[in-house]
C-alpha positions in Angstrom: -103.9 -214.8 -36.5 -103.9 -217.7 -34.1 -100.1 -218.2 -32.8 -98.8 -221.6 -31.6 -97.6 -221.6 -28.1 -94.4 -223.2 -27.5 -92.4 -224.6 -24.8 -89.7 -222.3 -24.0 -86.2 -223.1 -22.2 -84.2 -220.0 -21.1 -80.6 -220.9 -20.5 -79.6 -217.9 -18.0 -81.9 -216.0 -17.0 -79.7 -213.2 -15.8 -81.0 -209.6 -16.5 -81.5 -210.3 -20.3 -82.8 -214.0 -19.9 -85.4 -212.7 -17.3 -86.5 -210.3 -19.2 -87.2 -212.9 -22.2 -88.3 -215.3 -20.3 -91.1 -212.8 -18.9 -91.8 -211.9 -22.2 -92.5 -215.3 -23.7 -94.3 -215.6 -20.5 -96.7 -213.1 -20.9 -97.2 -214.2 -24.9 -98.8 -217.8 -22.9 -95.8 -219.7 -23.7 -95.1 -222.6 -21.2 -91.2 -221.2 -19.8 -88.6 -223.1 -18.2 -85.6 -220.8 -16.9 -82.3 -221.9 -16.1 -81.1 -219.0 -12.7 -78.9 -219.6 -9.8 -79.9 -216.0 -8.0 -82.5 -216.8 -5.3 -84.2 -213.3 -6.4 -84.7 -213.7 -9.8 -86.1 -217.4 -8.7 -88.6 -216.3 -6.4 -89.3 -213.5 -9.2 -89.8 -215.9 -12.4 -91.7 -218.1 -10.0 -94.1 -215.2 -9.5 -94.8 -214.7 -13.0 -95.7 -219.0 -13.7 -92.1 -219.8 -15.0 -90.6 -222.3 -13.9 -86.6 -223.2 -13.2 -84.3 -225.4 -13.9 -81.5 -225.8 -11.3 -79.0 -226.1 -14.3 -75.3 -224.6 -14.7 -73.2 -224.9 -17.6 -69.7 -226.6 -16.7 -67.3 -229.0 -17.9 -68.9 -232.1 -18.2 -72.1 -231.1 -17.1 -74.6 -233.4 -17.9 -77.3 -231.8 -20.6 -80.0 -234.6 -20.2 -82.7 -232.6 -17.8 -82.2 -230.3 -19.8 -83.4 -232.9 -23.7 -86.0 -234.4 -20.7 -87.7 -230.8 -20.7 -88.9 -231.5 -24.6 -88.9 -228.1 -24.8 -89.1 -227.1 -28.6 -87.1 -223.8 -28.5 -83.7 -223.1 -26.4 -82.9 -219.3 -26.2 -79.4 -218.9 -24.8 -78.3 -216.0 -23.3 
């Protein structure tokens, strides 16, 4: 069965985001990951995913976050 491969966007990519994140990675999905922590940065950088310097607040914008295209959002 041939799978399509989509483009991911994590939002928080604490301990249960990362771990998603990794796993869509390691399915060959293209992941964008939305992480403050310098650790778990350097770590998702290690494994091809990339992040988003994103945080949810009032009146944060969300338009780098529509730019991405991505065509699933997994928040967590």
């Amino acid at each position: 069965m041939i799978m399509r491969k989509d483009k991911v966007l994590v939002l928080g990519a604490g301990g249960v985001g990362a771990w998603t994140a990794r796993s869509l990675a390691e399915r060959g999905h293209e992941v964008v990951a939305t992480t403050s922590e310098p650790q778990t940065i350097q770590a998702l950088r290690c494994l091809g995913i990339q992040n988003l310097l994103w945080r949810w607040e009032p009146g944060a914008s969300w338009e780098c976050l529509i730019a991405l295209q991505a065509s699933r959002w997994i928040v967590t």
